[in-house]
N, C-alpha and C positions, 0 to 999 in steps of 0.2 A: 153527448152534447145536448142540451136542452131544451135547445130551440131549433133542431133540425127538422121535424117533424111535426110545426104546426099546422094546425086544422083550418081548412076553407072556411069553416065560420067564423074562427078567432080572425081574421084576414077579415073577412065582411064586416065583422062589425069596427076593430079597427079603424075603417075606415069612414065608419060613422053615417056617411051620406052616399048612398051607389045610384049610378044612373047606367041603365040598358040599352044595348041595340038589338034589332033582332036579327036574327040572322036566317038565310031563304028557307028554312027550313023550318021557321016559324018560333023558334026556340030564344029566347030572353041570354043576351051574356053580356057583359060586363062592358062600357064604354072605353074609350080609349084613355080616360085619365085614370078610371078605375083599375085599367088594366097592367097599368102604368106601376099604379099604388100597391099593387099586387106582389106585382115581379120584385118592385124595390123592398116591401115586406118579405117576401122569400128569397131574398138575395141576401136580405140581412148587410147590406152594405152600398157600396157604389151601381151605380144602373149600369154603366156601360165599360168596355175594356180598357177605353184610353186613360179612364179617372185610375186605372191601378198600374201603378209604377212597375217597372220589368226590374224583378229581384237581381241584384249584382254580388259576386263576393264583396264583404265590407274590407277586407284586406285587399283588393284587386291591385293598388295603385305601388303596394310592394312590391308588385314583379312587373307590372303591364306599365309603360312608358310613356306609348301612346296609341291607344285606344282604336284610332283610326288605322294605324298601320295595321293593329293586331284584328281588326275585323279583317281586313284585305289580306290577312294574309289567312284567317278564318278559312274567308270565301275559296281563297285559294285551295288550300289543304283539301277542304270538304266536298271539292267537284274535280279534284285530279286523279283520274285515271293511274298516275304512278303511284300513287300509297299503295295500292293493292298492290300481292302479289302477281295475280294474271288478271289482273285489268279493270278491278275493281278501286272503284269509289266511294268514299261516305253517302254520295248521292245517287250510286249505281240502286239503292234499296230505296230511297227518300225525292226520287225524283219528278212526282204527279204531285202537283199539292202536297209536297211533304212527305206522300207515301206511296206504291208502287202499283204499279196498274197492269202488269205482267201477267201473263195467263198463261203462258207453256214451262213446262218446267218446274212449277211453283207447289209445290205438293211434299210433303213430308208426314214419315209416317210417325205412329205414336212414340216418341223417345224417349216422351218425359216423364211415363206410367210411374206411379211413385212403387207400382208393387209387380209388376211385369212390364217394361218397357217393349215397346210394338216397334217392329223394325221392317216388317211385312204390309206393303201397299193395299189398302182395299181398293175394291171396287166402289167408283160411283154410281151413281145411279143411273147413269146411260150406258153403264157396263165398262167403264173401260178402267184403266189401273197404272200406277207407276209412274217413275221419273220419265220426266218430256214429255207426257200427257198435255194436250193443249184443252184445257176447262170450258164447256159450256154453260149456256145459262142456265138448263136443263139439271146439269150437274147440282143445283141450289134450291134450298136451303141440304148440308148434309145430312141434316135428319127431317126426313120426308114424312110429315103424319097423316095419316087418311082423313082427320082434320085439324084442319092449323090452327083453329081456336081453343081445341081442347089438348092439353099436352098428353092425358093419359089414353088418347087414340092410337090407334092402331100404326107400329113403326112400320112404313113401307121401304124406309131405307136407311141404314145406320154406317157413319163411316168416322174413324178416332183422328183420319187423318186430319194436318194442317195445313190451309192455303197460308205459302208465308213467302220468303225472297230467296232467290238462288244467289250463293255465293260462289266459294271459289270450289277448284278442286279439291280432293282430297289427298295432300302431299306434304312431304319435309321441307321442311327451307334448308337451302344448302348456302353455308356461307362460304363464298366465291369472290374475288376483285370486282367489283360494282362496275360492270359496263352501263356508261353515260347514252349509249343511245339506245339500250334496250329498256322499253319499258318495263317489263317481268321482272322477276325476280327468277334466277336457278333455283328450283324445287324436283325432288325425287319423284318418278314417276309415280302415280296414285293409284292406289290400290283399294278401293270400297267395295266391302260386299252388300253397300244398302242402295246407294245411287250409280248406279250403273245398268245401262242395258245391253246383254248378253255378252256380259264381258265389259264392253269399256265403258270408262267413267263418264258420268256427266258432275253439273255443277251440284254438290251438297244445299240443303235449302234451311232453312233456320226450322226451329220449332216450334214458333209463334210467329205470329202474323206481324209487317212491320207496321208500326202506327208513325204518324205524321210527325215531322218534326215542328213543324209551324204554331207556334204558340206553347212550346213543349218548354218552353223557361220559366212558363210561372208552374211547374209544376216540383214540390218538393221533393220528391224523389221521379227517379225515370227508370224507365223499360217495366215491362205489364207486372211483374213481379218486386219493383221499386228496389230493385238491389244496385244502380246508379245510383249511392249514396249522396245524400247532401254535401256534405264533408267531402271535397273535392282534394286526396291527398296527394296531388301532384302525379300519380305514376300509374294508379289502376281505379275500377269502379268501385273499391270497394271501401271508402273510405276508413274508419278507426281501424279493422278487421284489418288493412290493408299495409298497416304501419305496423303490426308486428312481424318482431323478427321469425325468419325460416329459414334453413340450411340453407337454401338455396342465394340470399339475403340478409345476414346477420345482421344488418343496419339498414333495413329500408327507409330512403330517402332522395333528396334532391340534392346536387354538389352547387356548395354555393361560394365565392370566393370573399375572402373575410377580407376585415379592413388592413391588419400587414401582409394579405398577398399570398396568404394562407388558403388550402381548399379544404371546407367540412363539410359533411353532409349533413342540410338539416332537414325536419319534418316540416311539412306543410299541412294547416288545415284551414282551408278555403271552405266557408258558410256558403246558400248559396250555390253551390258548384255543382250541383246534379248533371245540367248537361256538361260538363268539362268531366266527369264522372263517366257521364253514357258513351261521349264522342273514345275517351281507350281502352273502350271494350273489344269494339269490333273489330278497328286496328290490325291486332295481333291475334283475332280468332279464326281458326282453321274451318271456320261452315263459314264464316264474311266475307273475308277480305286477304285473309294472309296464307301463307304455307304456315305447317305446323314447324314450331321452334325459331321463327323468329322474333326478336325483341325488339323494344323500342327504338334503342342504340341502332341495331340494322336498318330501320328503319329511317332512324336521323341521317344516319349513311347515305342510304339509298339517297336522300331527297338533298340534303342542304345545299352541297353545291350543285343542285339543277337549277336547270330554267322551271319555274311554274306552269304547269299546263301546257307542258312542251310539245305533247300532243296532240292539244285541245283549241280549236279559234274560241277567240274572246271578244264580244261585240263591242266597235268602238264606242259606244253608249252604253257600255255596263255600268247599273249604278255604284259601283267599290272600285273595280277593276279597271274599267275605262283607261282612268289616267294612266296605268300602270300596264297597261296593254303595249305589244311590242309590234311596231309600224312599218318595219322596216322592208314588208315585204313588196308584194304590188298585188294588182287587183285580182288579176287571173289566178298570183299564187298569194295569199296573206299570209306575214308570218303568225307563225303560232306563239301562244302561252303569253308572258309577260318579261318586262325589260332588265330585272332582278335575276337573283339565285333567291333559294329559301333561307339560305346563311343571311342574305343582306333582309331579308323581311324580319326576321328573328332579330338583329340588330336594331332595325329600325323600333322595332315593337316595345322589346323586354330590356329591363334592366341590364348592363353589363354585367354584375356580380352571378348573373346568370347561364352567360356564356362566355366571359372573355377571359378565362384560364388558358394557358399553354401546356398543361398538365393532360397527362395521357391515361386514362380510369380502365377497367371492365367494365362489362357493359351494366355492371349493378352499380357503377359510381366508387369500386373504391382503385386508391392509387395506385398507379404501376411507378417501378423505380426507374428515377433517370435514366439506367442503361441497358434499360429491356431491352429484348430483341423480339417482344410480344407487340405484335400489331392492333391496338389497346383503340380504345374512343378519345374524342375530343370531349368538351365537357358539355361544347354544346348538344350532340348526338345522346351523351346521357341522360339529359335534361331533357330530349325531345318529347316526351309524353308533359313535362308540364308544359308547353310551346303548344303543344298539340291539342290538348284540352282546353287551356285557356281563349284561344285564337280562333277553337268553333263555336265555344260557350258566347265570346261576343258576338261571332256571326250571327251562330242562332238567337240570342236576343234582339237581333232587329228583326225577325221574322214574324211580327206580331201582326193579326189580320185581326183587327180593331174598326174597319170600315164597312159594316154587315146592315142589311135592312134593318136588323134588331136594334142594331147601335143606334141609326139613326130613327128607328121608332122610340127606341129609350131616352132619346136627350129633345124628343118634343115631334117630331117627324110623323102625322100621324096617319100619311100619307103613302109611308116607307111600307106598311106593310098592307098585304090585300086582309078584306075581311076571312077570307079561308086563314090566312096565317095567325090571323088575331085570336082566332077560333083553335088552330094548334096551339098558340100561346099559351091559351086559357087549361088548355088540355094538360098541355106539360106542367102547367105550375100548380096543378089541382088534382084533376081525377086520374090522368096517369100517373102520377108521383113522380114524373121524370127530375124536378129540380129537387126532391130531396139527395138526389147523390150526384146529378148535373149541378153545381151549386154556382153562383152570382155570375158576373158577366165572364166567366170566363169556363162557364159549362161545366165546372168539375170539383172538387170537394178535394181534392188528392193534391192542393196549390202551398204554396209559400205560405200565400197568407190566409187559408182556412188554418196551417198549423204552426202561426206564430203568436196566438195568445192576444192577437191586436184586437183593440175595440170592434173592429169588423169580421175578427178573425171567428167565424163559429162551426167550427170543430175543432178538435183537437186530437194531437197525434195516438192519442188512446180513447176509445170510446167505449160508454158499455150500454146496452140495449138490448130489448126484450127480440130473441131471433125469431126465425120462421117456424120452429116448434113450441114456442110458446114460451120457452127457457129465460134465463139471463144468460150473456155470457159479452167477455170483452174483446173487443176488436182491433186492428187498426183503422184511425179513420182516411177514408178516402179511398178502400178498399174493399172489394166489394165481392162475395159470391152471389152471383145472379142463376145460379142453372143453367151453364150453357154447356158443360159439359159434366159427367160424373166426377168429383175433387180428385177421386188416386188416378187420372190422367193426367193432370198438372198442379201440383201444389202449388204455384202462385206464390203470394208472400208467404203463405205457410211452410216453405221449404225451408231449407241451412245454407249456407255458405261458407268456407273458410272455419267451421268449426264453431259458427253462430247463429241464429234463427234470423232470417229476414224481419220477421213480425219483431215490430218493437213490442206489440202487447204480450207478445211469447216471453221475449226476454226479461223484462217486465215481470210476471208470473213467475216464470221457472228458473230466468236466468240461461246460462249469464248475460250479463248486459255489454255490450259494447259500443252500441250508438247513442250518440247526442239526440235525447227528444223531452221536449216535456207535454208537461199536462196537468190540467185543474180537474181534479174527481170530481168537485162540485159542479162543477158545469157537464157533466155528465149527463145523458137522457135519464139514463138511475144513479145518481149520484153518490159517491162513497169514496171509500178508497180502496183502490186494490189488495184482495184480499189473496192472499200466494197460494197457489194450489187450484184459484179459480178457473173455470172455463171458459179459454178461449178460441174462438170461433171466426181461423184463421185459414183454413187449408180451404183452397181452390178458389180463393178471393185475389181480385185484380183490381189495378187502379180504373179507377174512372176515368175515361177518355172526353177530352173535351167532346163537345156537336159543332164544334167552327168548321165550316169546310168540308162538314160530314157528307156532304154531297157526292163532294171527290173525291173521298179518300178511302171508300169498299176494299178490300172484304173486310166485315163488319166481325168484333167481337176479338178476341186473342187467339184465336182457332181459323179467326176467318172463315166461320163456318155459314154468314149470311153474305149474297149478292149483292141484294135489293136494302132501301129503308123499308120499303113494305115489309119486308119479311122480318125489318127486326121490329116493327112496331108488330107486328101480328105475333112475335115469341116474345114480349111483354105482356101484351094482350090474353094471354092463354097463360100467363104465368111460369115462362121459361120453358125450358125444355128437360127441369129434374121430373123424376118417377116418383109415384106415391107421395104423399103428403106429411106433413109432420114429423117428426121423429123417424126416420129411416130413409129418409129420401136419399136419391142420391148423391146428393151435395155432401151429403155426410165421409167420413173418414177416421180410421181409428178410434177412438173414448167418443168423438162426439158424432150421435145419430143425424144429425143435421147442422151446417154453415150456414143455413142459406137467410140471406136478407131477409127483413120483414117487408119489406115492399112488394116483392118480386109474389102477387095473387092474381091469381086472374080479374081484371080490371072491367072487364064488359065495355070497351069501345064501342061506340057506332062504325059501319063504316063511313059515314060524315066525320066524325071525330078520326079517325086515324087517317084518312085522305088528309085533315086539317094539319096531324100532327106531322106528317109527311111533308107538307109545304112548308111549314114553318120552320123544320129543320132546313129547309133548305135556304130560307132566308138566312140565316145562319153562312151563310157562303159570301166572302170576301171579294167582291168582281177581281181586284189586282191579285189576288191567288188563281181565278181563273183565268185570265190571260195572262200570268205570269210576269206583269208589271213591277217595275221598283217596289218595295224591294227584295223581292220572289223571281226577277231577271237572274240568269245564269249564263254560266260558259256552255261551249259544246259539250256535248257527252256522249259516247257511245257507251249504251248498256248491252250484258248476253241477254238474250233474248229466245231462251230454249236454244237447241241443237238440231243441227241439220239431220232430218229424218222425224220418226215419231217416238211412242212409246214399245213399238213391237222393235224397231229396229234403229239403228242411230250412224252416222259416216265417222270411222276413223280419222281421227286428225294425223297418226303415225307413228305415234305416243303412246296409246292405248286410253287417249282422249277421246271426246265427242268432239267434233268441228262446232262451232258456236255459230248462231246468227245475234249477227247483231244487230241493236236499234239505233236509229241515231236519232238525239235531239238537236237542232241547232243551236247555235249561242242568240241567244235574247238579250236586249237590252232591256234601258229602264223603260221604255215605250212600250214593252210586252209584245205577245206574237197577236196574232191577227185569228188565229183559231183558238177554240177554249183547248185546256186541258180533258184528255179523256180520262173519265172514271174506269176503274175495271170492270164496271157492269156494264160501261160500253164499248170494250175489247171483247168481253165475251161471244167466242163464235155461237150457231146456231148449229144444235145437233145434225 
């Protein structure tokens, strides 16, 4: 891309006429129009979040009926305690600001080593180790240097592990007659030899840390390695890849009821659809939410004829919910959940060619004969993954936190920000290089419309640029290795899926190709055209994460390896946390001696300058995300919250479980609570 990386003076002059403040420290920066002029020059487009429309599938209107229903029934899905197997939520991981603020239990060890996978817990740095460990602040940053400016100092403490979200068990799903009042599901007792203490199981924890959902729609692909295709094919995350046939599926698709009354199964491909992509991952994954082996269909099962949030209070002032909240109770006892079944929501929602067959499938969608005596699905239960994904995809599209000191310094407010902030501002769009990969109002370069070729649009789904060895080589854009950890610990988009390379520039290259992306070579930082055989400089790169709300939403990075913003402006500052320089760093992996960004150099902050950049991230924070106002209000929720006991010893539940604690958050309306949200650096106990 050509214009991602312009220089502070083409900006100054530009701008032709500059006038200065000074700031207490006696130093000359930029006024507040100039500053203005700056951001909107390195935005390369719109100033603030609301000028950019929230990407929708352009097909949506094919299946989704009404829009309103299928948010509320979105909301629903996405904070109900019954979609899990043992008790888990879409919002059990996404519940602080979007993302999880949990401190006991949350630890996993290296699994995703591309060349030894680590299944054995280190020690922190306060000495302690293991599942149900509850984290101190002490415990942070994981890689401790004897000084934090310089990254080739001396390691005082090294650990591969990941602060990331507990899920469920580790167990089969057994498919049994669906009791209406049990929330669980029947799964085989679990047998883990990695999360368990001495002996019994606790909850399995993911391998990356969760990131926020909040503002997670304008982002062209999701989850930190972008394998939530765009390409939303109605059933799993993995869009193209996802539609061919497999033994297991000879016709992957959606049953859809044709115009004589006929049922066929067709393909779906929904532009657009990344989070309808991300939301049927987790679903059916055995570390999230599910027991191992169940599908969608059990799934649909479980849920359609329920009550919504049957175990959940729902604030009569929910801003979706509200209406659809069930009254019936009294004060002392209220009733729970809402007035519906999930059948009547999906009704409401979606097209009938969708769900209103009489016809009885497997749970892949294909026909059973009239006089089975197989106990087969509806059609709606088949189809529940595209119900499922469609229904949080809108949810999550209202979740846009567009209301930031930034926003209102950027549309004339010049009040909105303190002179400290103005001064981080100046910082992030200049000397730290933060907006080269943070890019326009919406803090990230990894969006719809940085990779849709639009007049504003300036990157593109392929890039090629001079890396941190001095080399060429091609990328994805929006993608990033930064040094936060050595690459053969987690490849990132550089990994496979299904028999394809995540990296479009891989596929691209070496092939084969199976994702929808394009790209203009010329608009390229070295512009050409991709040459086959070229170098691409893809392993151990992750998407850029917005800074909205970054406040809230630690631990910091895909590893969750920072606490503090301090700590991650101090490992930009010192230029990550790779070894050696150039050519062999550790960013490097297989053919290529180095991934790593060209940005990512020791920067030389003041600490004036990073105390600045520190506040200004924080103006970046949404007030109605922090007290949880419309429309960030939610149901109740009880999250586990580690296990009864610690990490030497744990209570049998009688099972060969751990007994759980749990958290509770109350149901919020659109009014929000009365206390902010806590970050996880402010759960963090004290050694």
């Amino acid at each position: 891309m050509n214009n991602k990386r312009i220089t502070t003076g083409a900006v100054l002059t530009a701008l032709a006429c500059v006038n200065f403040y000074a700031s207490s420290a006696g130093a000359e920066h930029l006024d507040d129009v100039s500053l203005r002029a700056m951001a909107i020059e390195r935005f390369g487009g719109p100033a603030t979040l609301s000028e950019i429309p929230v990407p929708v599938p352009s097909q949506l209107n094919d299946f989704v009926k009404d829009r309103d229903a299928a948010i509320a029934l979105g909301k629903a899905l996405f904070w109900d305690m019954q979609a899990g197997s043992d008790g888990q939520a879409c919002a059990s991981c996404h519940f602080a600001a979007g993302a999880d603020n949990r401190t006991k239990n949350q630890l996993s060890p290296g699994l995703l080593d591309a060349i030894n996978p680590d299944s054995i817990f280190d020690h922190t740095f306060t000495g302690n180790r293991g599942p149900n460990y509850e984290m101190t602040l002490e415990d942070f940053p994981l890689r401790r240097l004897a000084d934090p400016n310089n990254r080739e100092s001396t390691i005082l403490h090294d650990m591969n592990d990941v602060v990331s979200s507990q899920g469920t068990f580790g167990s089969g799903f057994s498919l049994t007659p669906i009791d209406p009042l049990r929330r669980n599901d029947q799964c085989t007792p679990p047998v883990d030899s990695i999360f368990n203490v001495g002996g019994i199981a606790v909850r399995k924890v993911e391998p990356r840390n969760a990131p926020t959902v909040i503002n997670a729609a304008f982002f062209h692909r999701n989850f930190w390695d972008g394998r939530a295709n765009n390409i939303f094919n109605g059933l799993n995350p993995l869009g193209e890849r996802g539609l061919l046939a497999s033994d297991g599926n000879p016709e992957p698709g959606v049953v859809k009821v044709q115009p004589d009354g006929s049922v066929a199964k067709v393909q779906v491909r929904l532009d657009n659809g990344s989070l309808a992509s991300q939301a049927v991952g987790p679903a059916l994954s055995d570390f999230e939410s599910s027991c191992a082996g169940r599908q969608f269909a059990d799934l649909g099962r479980k849920l359609l004829d329920r009550k919504p949030l049957s175990f959940q209070l729902v604030h009569a002032n929910d801003s979706v919910l509200g209406p659809l909240k069930d009254n019936s109770g009294t004060r002392r006892r209220p009733a729970k959940g809402l007035i519906s079944t999930y059948g009547d929501m999906v009704e409401q929602a979606f097209h009938a060619p969708y769900w209103s067959s009489s016809q009885l499938f497997t749970a892949n969608g294909t026909p059973l004969p009239e006089d089975t005596t197989e106990a087969g699905y509806r059609q709606m239960e088949v189809n529940f993954s595209l119900f499922w994904g469609l229904a949080i995809l809108l949810y999550e599209n209202t979740l846009i936190s567009d209301q930031t000191p930034i926003d209102s310094f950027m549309a004339g407010a010049d009040t909105a920000l303190t002179a400290q902030e103005k001064l981080g501002f100046e910082v992030f769009l200049d000397k730290g290089k933060c907006v080269n990969c943070h890019e326009g109002p919406e803090f990230t370069g990894a969006t719809v419309r940085a990779r849709a070729n639009q007049p504003f649009g300036n990157e593109e789904s392929i890039e090629r640029m001079i890396m941190g060895d001095g080399a060429t080589a091609v990328y994805d854009g929006g993608f990033y290795n930064i040094g936060v950890r050595p690459s053969r610990e987690d490849l990132g988009v550089g990994a496979s899926l299904a028999g394809f390379p995540l990296s479009f520039a891989r596929q691209e290259v070496f092939g084969p190709k199976i994702d929808d992306f394009n790209f203009d070579p010329q608009r390229f930082e070295i512009p050409g055209p991709i040459v086959p055989g070229e170098r691409v400089a893809v392993d151990g790169a992750f998407k850029t994460p917005t800074i909205r709300n970054v406040e809230l939403t630690s631990p910091y990075f895909h590893n969750g390896g920072q606490a503090t913003l301090e700590q991650v402006v101090e490992f930009y500052n010192r230029g990550g946390d790779r070894r050696s320089q150039g050519c062999g760093d550790t960013s490097g992996f297989g053919n290529n001696c180095s991934n790593l960004d060209p940005d990512i150099v020791p920067l030389g902050l003041t600490d004036v300058e990073l105390a600045a950049l520190v506040a200004f991230m924080k103006a970046a924070t949404d007030e109605r995300v922090r007290f949880a106002r419309a429309p960030f209000d939610h149901p109740q929720l009880f999250v586990p919250d580690g296990h009864v006991g610690d990490q030497n010893s744990v209570t049998d539940f009688g099972d060969g479980t751990a007994v759980d604690q749990w958290l509770e958050l109350p149901a919020v309306g659109a009014s929000g609570r009365s206390t902010p949200v806590r970050s996880f650096e402010q759960n963090l106990t004290s050694p």
